[in-house]
C-alpha positions as CSV (number, residue, x, y, z in Angstrom):
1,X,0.0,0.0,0.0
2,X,1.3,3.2,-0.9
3,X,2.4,5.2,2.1
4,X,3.4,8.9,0.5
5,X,0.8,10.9,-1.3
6,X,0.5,10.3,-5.1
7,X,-0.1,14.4,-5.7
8,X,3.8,14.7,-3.8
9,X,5.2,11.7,-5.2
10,X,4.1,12.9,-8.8
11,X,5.7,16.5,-8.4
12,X,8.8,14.6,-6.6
13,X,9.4,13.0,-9.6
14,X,8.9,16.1,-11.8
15,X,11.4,17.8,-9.8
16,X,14.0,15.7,-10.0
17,X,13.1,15.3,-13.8
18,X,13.6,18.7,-14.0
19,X,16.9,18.4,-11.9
20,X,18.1,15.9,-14.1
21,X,17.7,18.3,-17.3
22,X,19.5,21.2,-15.5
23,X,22.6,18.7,-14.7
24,X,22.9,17.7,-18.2
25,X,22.7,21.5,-19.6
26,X,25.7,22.5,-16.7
27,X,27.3,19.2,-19.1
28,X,26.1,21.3,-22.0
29,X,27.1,24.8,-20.8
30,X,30.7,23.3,-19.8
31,X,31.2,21.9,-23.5
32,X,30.2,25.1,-25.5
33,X,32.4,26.9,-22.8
34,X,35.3,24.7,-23.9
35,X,35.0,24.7,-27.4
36,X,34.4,28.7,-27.4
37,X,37.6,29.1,-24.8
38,X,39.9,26.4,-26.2
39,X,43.1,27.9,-27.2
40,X,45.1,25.6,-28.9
41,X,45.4,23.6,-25.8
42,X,46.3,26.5,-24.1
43,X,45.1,27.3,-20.1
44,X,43.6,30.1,-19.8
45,X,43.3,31.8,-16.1
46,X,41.0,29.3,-14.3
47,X,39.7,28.3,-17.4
48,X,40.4,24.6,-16.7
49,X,39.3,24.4,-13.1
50,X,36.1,26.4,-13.9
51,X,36.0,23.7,-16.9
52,X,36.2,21.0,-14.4
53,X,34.0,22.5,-11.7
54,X,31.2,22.4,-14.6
55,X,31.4,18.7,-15.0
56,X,31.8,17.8,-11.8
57,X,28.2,20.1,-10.6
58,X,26.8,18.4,-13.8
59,X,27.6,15.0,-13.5
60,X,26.8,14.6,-9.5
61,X,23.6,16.7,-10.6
62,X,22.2,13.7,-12.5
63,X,23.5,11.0,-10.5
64,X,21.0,12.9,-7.4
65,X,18.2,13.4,-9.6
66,X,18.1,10.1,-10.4
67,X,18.5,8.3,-6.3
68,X,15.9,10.7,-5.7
69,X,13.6,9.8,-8.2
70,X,14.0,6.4,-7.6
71,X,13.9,6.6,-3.8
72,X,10.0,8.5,-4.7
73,X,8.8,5.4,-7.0
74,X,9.9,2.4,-4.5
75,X,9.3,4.5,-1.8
76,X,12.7,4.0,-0.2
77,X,13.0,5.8,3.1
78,X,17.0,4.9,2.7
79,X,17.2,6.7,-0.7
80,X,15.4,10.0,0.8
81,X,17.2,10.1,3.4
82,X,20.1,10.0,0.9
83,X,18.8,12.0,-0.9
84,X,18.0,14.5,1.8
85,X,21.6,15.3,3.2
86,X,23.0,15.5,-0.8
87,X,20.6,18.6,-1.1
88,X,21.4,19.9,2.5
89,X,24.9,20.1,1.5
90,X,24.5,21.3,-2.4
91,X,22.5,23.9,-1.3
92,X,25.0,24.9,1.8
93,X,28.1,24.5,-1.3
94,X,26.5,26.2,-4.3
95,X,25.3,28.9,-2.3
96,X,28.3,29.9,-0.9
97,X,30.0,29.3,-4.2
98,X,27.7,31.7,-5.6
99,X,28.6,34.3,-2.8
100,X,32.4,34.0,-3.7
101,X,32.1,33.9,-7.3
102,X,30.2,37.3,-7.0
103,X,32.3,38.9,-4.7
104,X,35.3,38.2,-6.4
105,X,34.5,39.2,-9.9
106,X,35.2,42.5,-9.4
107,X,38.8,41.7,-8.7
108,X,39.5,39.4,-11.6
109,X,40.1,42.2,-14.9
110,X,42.6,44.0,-12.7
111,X,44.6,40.3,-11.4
112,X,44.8,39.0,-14.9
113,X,45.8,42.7,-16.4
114,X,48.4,42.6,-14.1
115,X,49.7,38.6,-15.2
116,X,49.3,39.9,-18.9
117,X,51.7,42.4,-18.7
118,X,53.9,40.2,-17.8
119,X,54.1,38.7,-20.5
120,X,55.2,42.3,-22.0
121,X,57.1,42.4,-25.0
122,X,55.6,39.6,-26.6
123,X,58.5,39.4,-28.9
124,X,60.5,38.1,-26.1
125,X,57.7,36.0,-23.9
126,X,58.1,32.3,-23.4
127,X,57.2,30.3,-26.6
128,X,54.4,28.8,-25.3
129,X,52.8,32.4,-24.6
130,X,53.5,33.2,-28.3
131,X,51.6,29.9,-29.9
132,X,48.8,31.1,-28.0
133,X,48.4,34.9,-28.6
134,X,49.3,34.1,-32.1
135,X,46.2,31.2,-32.4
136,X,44.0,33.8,-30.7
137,X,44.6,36.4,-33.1
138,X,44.4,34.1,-35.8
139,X,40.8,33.2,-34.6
140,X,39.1,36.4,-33.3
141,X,41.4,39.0,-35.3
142,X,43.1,40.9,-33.1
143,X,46.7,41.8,-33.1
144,X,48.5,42.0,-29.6
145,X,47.2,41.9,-25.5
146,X,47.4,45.4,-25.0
147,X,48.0,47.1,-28.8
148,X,50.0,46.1,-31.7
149,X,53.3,47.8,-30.1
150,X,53.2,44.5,-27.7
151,X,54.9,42.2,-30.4
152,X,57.7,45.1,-30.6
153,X,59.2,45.4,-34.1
154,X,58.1,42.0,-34.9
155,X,54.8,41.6,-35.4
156,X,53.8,38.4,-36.7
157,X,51.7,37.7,-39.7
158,X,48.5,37.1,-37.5
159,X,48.3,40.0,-37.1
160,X,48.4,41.2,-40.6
161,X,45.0,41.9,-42.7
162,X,43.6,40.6,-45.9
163,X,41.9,42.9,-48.1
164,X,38.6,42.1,-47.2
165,X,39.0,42.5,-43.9
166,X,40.4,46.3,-44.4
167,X,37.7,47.0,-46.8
168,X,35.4,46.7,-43.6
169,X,37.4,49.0,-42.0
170,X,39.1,46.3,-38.9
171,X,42.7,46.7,-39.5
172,X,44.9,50.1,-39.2
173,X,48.4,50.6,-41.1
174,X,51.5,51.3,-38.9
175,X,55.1,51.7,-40.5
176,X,57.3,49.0,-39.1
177,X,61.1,50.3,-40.9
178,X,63.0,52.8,-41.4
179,X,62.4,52.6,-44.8
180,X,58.9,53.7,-44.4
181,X,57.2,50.9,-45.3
182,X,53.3,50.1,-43.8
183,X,51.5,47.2,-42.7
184,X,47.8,46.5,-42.2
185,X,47.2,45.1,-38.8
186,X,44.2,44.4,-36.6
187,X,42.4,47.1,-35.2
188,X,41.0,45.3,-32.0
189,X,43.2,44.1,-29.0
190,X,43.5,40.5,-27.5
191,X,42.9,41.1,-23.8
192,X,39.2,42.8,-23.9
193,X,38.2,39.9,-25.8
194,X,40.1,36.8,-23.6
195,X,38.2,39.3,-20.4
196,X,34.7,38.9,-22.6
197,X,35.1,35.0,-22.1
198,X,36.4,34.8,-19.1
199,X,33.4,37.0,-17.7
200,X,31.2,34.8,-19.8
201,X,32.6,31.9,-17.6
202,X,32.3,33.4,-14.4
203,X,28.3,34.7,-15.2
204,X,27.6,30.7,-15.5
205,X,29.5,29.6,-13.0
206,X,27.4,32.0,-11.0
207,X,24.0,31.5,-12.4
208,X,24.7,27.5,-11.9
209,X,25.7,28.2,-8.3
210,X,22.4,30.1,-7.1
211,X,19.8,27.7,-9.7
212,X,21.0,24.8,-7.6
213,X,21.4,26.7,-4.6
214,X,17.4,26.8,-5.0
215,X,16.6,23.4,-6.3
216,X,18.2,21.8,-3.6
217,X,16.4,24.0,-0.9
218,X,13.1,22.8,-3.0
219,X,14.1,19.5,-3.0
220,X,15.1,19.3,1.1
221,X,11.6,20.9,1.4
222,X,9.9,17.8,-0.8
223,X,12.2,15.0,0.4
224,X,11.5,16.0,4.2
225,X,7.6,16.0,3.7
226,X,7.8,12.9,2.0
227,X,10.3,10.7,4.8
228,X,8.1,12.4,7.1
229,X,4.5,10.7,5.5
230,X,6.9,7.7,5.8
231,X,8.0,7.5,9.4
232,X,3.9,8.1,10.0
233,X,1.7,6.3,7.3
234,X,-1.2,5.5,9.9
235,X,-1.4,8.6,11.3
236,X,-5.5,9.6,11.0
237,X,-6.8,11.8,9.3
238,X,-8.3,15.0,11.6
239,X,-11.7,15.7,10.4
240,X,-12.9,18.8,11.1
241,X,-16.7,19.6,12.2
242,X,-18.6,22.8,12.1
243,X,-21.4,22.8,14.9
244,X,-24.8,23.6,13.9
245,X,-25.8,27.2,14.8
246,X,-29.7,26.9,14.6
247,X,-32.3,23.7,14.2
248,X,-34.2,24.3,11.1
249,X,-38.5,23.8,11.8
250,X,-40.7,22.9,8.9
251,X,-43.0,25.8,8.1
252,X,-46.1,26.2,9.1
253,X,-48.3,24.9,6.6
254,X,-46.4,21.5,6.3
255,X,-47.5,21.3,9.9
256,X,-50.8,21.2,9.5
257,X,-50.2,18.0,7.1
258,X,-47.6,16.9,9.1
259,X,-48.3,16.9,12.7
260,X,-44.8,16.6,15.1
261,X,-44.7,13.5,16.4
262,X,-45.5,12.3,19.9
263,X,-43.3,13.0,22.9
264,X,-42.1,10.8,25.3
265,X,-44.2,11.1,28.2
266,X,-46.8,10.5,25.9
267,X,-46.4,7.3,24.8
268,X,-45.6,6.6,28.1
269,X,-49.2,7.6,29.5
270,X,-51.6,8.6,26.6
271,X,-54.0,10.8,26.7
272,X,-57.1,9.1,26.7
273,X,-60.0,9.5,23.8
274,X,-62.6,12.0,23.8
275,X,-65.1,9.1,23.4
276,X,-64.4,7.7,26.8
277,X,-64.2,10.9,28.4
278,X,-68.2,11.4,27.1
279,X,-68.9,8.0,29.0
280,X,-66.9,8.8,31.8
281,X,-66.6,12.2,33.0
282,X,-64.8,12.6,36.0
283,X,-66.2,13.4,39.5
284,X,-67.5,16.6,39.9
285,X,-66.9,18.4,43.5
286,X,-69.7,19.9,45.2
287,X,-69.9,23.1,46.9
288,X,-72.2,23.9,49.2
289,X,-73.8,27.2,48.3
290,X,-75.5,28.1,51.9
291,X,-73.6,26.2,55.1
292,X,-75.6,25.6,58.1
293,X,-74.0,28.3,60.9
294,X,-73.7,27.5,64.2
Protein backbone atom coordinates (compact mmCIF):
# COMPACT_ATOMS: atom_id res chain seq x y z
CA UNK A 1 0.00 0.00 0.00
CA UNK A 2 1.29 3.24 -0.90
CA UNK A 3 2.42 5.23 2.14
CA UNK A 4 3.45 8.88 0.54
CA UNK A 5 0.78 10.91 -1.33
CA UNK A 6 0.52 10.31 -5.09
CA UNK A 7 -0.15 14.42 -5.67
CA UNK A 8 3.77 14.70 -3.78
CA UNK A 9 5.21 11.74 -5.17
CA UNK A 10 4.10 12.90 -8.84
CA UNK A 11 5.69 16.52 -8.42
CA UNK A 12 8.83 14.62 -6.61
CA UNK A 13 9.40 12.98 -9.63
CA UNK A 14 8.88 16.14 -11.83
CA UNK A 15 11.44 17.76 -9.80
CA UNK A 16 14.03 15.67 -10.01
CA UNK A 17 13.13 15.27 -13.79
CA UNK A 18 13.63 18.72 -14.05
CA UNK A 19 16.88 18.44 -11.85
CA UNK A 20 18.11 15.90 -14.11
CA UNK A 21 17.70 18.28 -17.29
CA UNK A 22 19.48 21.22 -15.52
CA UNK A 23 22.60 18.71 -14.68
CA UNK A 24 22.87 17.69 -18.18
CA UNK A 25 22.72 21.50 -19.60
CA UNK A 26 25.72 22.49 -16.67
CA UNK A 27 27.31 19.20 -19.07
CA UNK A 28 26.07 21.26 -22.00
CA UNK A 29 27.09 24.78 -20.85
CA UNK A 30 30.67 23.30 -19.78
CA UNK A 31 31.19 21.92 -23.48
CA UNK A 32 30.22 25.10 -25.46
CA UNK A 33 32.39 26.90 -22.81
CA UNK A 34 35.28 24.68 -23.92
CA UNK A 35 35.02 24.70 -27.38
CA UNK A 36 34.38 28.66 -27.39
CA UNK A 37 37.63 29.11 -24.81
CA UNK A 38 39.87 26.38 -26.24
CA UNK A 39 43.12 27.90 -27.22
CA UNK A 40 45.12 25.59 -28.94
CA UNK A 41 45.37 23.63 -25.83
CA UNK A 42 46.27 26.49 -24.07
CA UNK A 43 45.11 27.25 -20.06
CA UNK A 44 43.57 30.12 -19.76
CA UNK A 45 43.28 31.84 -16.14
CA UNK A 46 41.01 29.33 -14.30
CA UNK A 47 39.66 28.31 -17.40
CA UNK A 48 40.44 24.59 -16.68
CA UNK A 49 39.31 24.40 -13.09
CA UNK A 50 36.12 26.45 -13.92
CA UNK A 51 35.96 23.75 -16.91
CA UNK A 52 36.22 21.02 -14.36
CA UNK A 53 33.97 22.52 -11.73
CA UNK A 54 31.16 22.37 -14.59
CA UNK A 55 31.35 18.75 -14.98
CA UNK A 56 31.83 17.77 -11.81
CA UNK A 57 28.22 20.05 -10.56
CA UNK A 58 26.78 18.35 -13.83
CA UNK A 59 27.64 14.96 -13.51
CA UNK A 60 26.78 14.64 -9.45
CA UNK A 61 23.57 16.68 -10.59
CA UNK A 62 22.16 13.73 -12.53
CA UNK A 63 23.47 11.04 -10.53
CA UNK A 64 20.98 12.90 -7.44
CA UNK A 65 18.18 13.41 -9.59
CA UNK A 66 18.05 10.09 -10.42
CA UNK A 67 18.49 8.33 -6.28
CA UNK A 68 15.95 10.70 -5.66
CA UNK A 69 13.56 9.79 -8.25
CA UNK A 70 14.03 6.44 -7.62
CA UNK A 71 13.88 6.63 -3.83
CA UNK A 72 9.96 8.52 -4.67
CA UNK A 73 8.84 5.42 -7.03
CA UNK A 74 9.87 2.44 -4.54
CA UNK A 75 9.29 4.51 -1.79
CA UNK A 76 12.66 4.00 -0.17
CA UNK A 77 13.03 5.77 3.07
CA UNK A 78 17.03 4.88 2.74
CA UNK A 79 17.16 6.71 -0.73
CA UNK A 80 15.43 9.99 0.75
CA UNK A 81 17.21 10.13 3.37
CA UNK A 82 20.08 9.96 0.94
CA UNK A 83 18.83 11.96 -0.90
CA UNK A 84 18.00 14.47 1.76
CA UNK A 85 21.56 15.29 3.17
CA UNK A 86 23.04 15.46 -0.77
CA UNK A 87 20.56 18.60 -1.12
CA UNK A 88 21.38 19.90 2.52
CA UNK A 89 24.88 20.14 1.53
CA UNK A 90 24.50 21.29 -2.41
CA UNK A 91 22.53 23.91 -1.32
CA UNK A 92 25.01 24.92 1.79
CA UNK A 93 28.10 24.53 -1.30
CA UNK A 94 26.50 26.23 -4.29
CA UNK A 95 25.33 28.93 -2.34
CA UNK A 96 28.31 29.92 -0.86
CA UNK A 97 30.01 29.33 -4.19
CA UNK A 98 27.74 31.70 -5.60
CA UNK A 99 28.62 34.31 -2.78
CA UNK A 100 32.39 34.02 -3.69
CA UNK A 101 32.08 33.90 -7.30
CA UNK A 102 30.18 37.29 -6.97
CA UNK A 103 32.31 38.86 -4.71
CA UNK A 104 35.30 38.17 -6.44
CA UNK A 105 34.45 39.21 -9.95
CA UNK A 106 35.17 42.54 -9.42
CA UNK A 107 38.84 41.70 -8.75
CA UNK A 108 39.50 39.38 -11.63
CA UNK A 109 40.08 42.18 -14.86
CA UNK A 110 42.65 44.03 -12.66
CA UNK A 111 44.62 40.26 -11.43
CA UNK A 112 44.84 39.05 -14.92
CA UNK A 113 45.81 42.65 -16.45
CA UNK A 114 48.40 42.60 -14.14
CA UNK A 115 49.66 38.55 -15.17
CA UNK A 116 49.32 39.93 -18.88
CA UNK A 117 51.68 42.44 -18.67
CA UNK A 118 53.88 40.22 -17.77
CA UNK A 119 54.10 38.71 -20.46
CA UNK A 120 55.20 42.32 -21.96
CA UNK A 121 57.07 42.43 -25.01
CA UNK A 122 55.59 39.58 -26.56
CA UNK A 123 58.55 39.37 -28.91
CA UNK A 124 60.46 38.05 -26.08
CA UNK A 125 57.72 35.99 -23.90
CA UNK A 126 58.09 32.26 -23.36
CA UNK A 127 57.21 30.34 -26.60
CA UNK A 128 54.41 28.75 -25.28
CA UNK A 129 52.80 32.44 -24.62
CA UNK A 130 53.52 33.24 -28.30
CA UNK A 131 51.56 29.89 -29.92
CA UNK A 132 48.76 31.10 -28.03
CA UNK A 133 48.39 34.90 -28.61
CA UNK A 134 49.26 34.15 -32.06
CA UNK A 135 46.18 31.19 -32.37
CA UNK A 136 44.04 33.83 -30.68
CA UNK A 137 44.59 36.36 -33.10
CA UNK A 138 44.36 34.08 -35.82
CA UNK A 139 40.76 33.16 -34.55
CA UNK A 140 39.07 36.35 -33.30
CA UNK A 141 41.45 39.02 -35.31
CA UNK A 142 43.08 40.92 -33.09
CA UNK A 143 46.66 41.79 -33.10
CA UNK A 144 48.50 42.03 -29.58
CA UNK A 145 47.19 41.89 -25.55
CA UNK A 146 47.35 45.38 -25.02
CA UNK A 147 47.97 47.12 -28.76
CA UNK A 148 49.97 46.11 -31.69
CA UNK A 149 53.28 47.75 -30.07
CA UNK A 150 53.17 44.51 -27.75
CA UNK A 151 54.95 42.18 -30.36
CA UNK A 152 57.66 45.12 -30.63
CA UNK A 153 59.19 45.37 -34.12
CA UNK A 154 58.11 41.96 -34.91
CA UNK A 155 54.82 41.59 -35.43
CA UNK A 156 53.76 38.36 -36.65
CA UNK A 157 51.70 37.70 -39.66
CA UNK A 158 48.54 37.13 -37.52
CA UNK A 159 48.27 40.01 -37.09
CA UNK A 160 48.37 41.24 -40.55
CA UNK A 161 44.97 41.91 -42.68
CA UNK A 162 43.56 40.61 -45.91
CA UNK A 163 41.90 42.87 -48.07
CA UNK A 164 38.57 42.06 -47.16
CA UNK A 165 39.00 42.47 -43.91
CA UNK A 166 40.38 46.27 -44.41
CA UNK A 167 37.72 47.04 -46.82
CA UNK A 168 35.43 46.69 -43.57
CA UNK A 169 37.42 48.95 -42.01
CA UNK A 170 39.06 46.30 -38.85
CA UNK A 171 42.65 46.74 -39.54
CA UNK A 172 44.90 50.11 -39.25
CA UNK A 173 48.37 50.60 -41.11
CA UNK A 174 51.54 51.33 -38.91
CA UNK A 175 55.09 51.71 -40.47
CA UNK A 176 57.33 48.99 -39.13
CA UNK A 177 61.14 50.31 -40.92
CA UNK A 178 63.02 52.78 -41.44
CA UNK A 179 62.39 52.58 -44.75
CA UNK A 180 58.87 53.66 -44.40
CA UNK A 181 57.17 50.91 -45.31
CA UNK A 182 53.28 50.05 -43.80
CA UNK A 183 51.45 47.23 -42.71
CA UNK A 184 47.81 46.47 -42.21
CA UNK A 185 47.17 45.12 -38.79
CA UNK A 186 44.23 44.42 -36.61
CA UNK A 187 42.36 47.07 -35.17
CA UNK A 188 41.02 45.25 -32.01
CA UNK A 189 43.19 44.10 -28.98
CA UNK A 190 43.48 40.49 -27.53
CA UNK A 191 42.87 41.07 -23.82
CA UNK A 192 39.19 42.81 -23.91
CA UNK A 193 38.22 39.89 -25.77
CA UNK A 194 40.09 36.81 -23.58
CA UNK A 195 38.21 39.33 -20.40
CA UNK A 196 34.73 38.91 -22.63
CA UNK A 197 35.14 35.02 -22.12
CA UNK A 198 36.40 34.81 -19.10
CA UNK A 199 33.40 37.03 -17.66
CA UNK A 200 31.17 34.82 -19.83
CA UNK A 201 32.56 31.85 -17.64
CA UNK A 202 32.29 33.39 -14.40
CA UNK A 203 28.26 34.72 -15.21
CA UNK A 204 27.62 30.73 -15.49
CA UNK A 205 29.53 29.64 -12.95
CA UNK A 206 27.37 32.02 -11.02
CA UNK A 207 24.03 31.47 -12.43
CA UNK A 208 24.71 27.50 -11.91
CA UNK A 209 25.66 28.19 -8.30
CA UNK A 210 22.41 30.10 -7.06
CA UNK A 211 19.82 27.72 -9.70
CA UNK A 212 20.97 24.81 -7.64
CA UNK A 213 21.38 26.65 -4.58
CA UNK A 214 17.39 26.78 -5.04
CA UNK A 215 16.65 23.36 -6.31
CA UNK A 216 18.21 21.81 -3.62
CA UNK A 217 16.43 23.97 -0.86
CA UNK A 218 13.06 22.80 -3.05
CA UNK A 219 14.06 19.48 -2.97
CA UNK A 220 15.14 19.27 1.06
CA UNK A 221 11.61 20.87 1.37
CA UNK A 222 9.90 17.83 -0.83
CA UNK A 223 12.18 15.01 0.36
CA UNK A 224 11.53 16.02 4.16
CA UNK A 225 7.62 15.98 3.72
CA UNK A 226 7.84 12.90 2.00
CA UNK A 227 10.34 10.74 4.76
CA UNK A 228 8.08 12.41 7.06
CA UNK A 229 4.46 10.73 5.47
CA UNK A 230 6.86 7.66 5.80
CA UNK A 231 8.04 7.54 9.42
CA UNK A 232 3.86 8.12 10.00
CA UNK A 233 1.70 6.30 7.28
CA UNK A 234 -1.24 5.54 9.95
CA UNK A 235 -1.40 8.59 11.33
CA UNK A 236 -5.48 9.59 11.03
CA UNK A 237 -6.80 11.78 9.34
CA UNK A 238 -8.35 14.98 11.55
CA UNK A 239 -11.70 15.66 10.36
CA UNK A 240 -12.86 18.84 11.11
CA UNK A 241 -16.68 19.58 12.18
CA UNK A 242 -18.61 22.83 12.12
CA UNK A 243 -21.41 22.84 14.86
CA UNK A 244 -24.79 23.61 13.88
CA UNK A 245 -25.80 27.24 14.77
CA UNK A 246 -29.68 26.87 14.55
CA UNK A 247 -32.29 23.68 14.20
CA UNK A 248 -34.23 24.33 11.06
CA UNK A 249 -38.53 23.80 11.82
CA UNK A 250 -40.71 22.92 8.88
CA UNK A 251 -43.03 25.79 8.09
CA UNK A 252 -46.08 26.21 9.08
CA UNK A 253 -48.30 24.92 6.60
CA UNK A 254 -46.35 21.48 6.26
CA UNK A 255 -47.51 21.30 9.94
CA UNK A 256 -50.75 21.16 9.52
CA UNK A 257 -50.18 18.00 7.10
CA UNK A 258 -47.63 16.86 9.08
CA UNK A 259 -48.28 16.87 12.70
CA UNK A 260 -44.79 16.57 15.06
CA UNK A 261 -44.68 13.54 16.44
CA UNK A 262 -45.47 12.32 19.93
CA UNK A 263 -43.26 13.04 22.86
CA UNK A 264 -42.12 10.82 25.27
CA UNK A 265 -44.21 11.11 28.20
CA UNK A 266 -46.79 10.50 25.90
CA UNK A 267 -46.45 7.27 24.79
CA UNK A 268 -45.61 6.62 28.07
CA UNK A 269 -49.23 7.57 29.50
CA UNK A 270 -51.59 8.58 26.63
CA UNK A 271 -53.98 10.77 26.70
CA UNK A 272 -57.07 9.15 26.69
CA UNK A 273 -59.98 9.53 23.78
CA UNK A 274 -62.57 12.05 23.80
CA UNK A 275 -65.08 9.06 23.45
CA UNK A 276 -64.36 7.66 26.76
CA UNK A 277 -64.21 10.91 28.38
CA UNK A 278 -68.15 11.44 27.15
CA UNK A 279 -68.93 7.99 28.96
CA UNK A 280 -66.90 8.76 31.77
CA UNK A 281 -66.56 12.23 32.97
CA UNK A 282 -64.84 12.61 36.03
CA UNK A 283 -66.24 13.40 39.53
CA UNK A 284 -67.53 16.58 39.85
CA UNK A 285 -66.87 18.44 43.45
CA UNK A 286 -69.66 19.90 45.18
CA UNK A 287 -69.87 23.15 46.91
CA UNK A 288 -72.15 23.87 49.20
CA UNK A 289 -73.83 27.20 48.33
CA UNK A 290 -75.46 28.07 51.94
CA UNK A 291 -73.56 26.24 55.06
CA UNK A 292 -75.59 25.64 58.13
CA UNK A 293 -74.02 28.33 60.85
CA UNK A 294 -73.74 27.46 64.21
Amino acid sequence: MAQVNTCLKRIFTIFNIFFAIVGGAIIGLALVSQVVTNVNGGDMEGRFSGLITLYIVGAITMIIAILGAYGAHKESKVCLIVFLVCMVLGSLAMLRAGFVAVATRPLLEPQLEEKFRELLPLNRAPEEAQEMTNHLQEIVHCCGLFSYTDWGSDIPDSCLCSEVQEEEDQCQQIGYSSVMQKKSVYTKTCFPIIMYYVMLLVDVVIGVAFVLGALALLGMILSSIMIHQLRHPNRPTVLLSVPAVFTPTLPKYQELHNPPPPKYQEFQHPPPPQNQEMLHPPPQKYVMQNPPQY
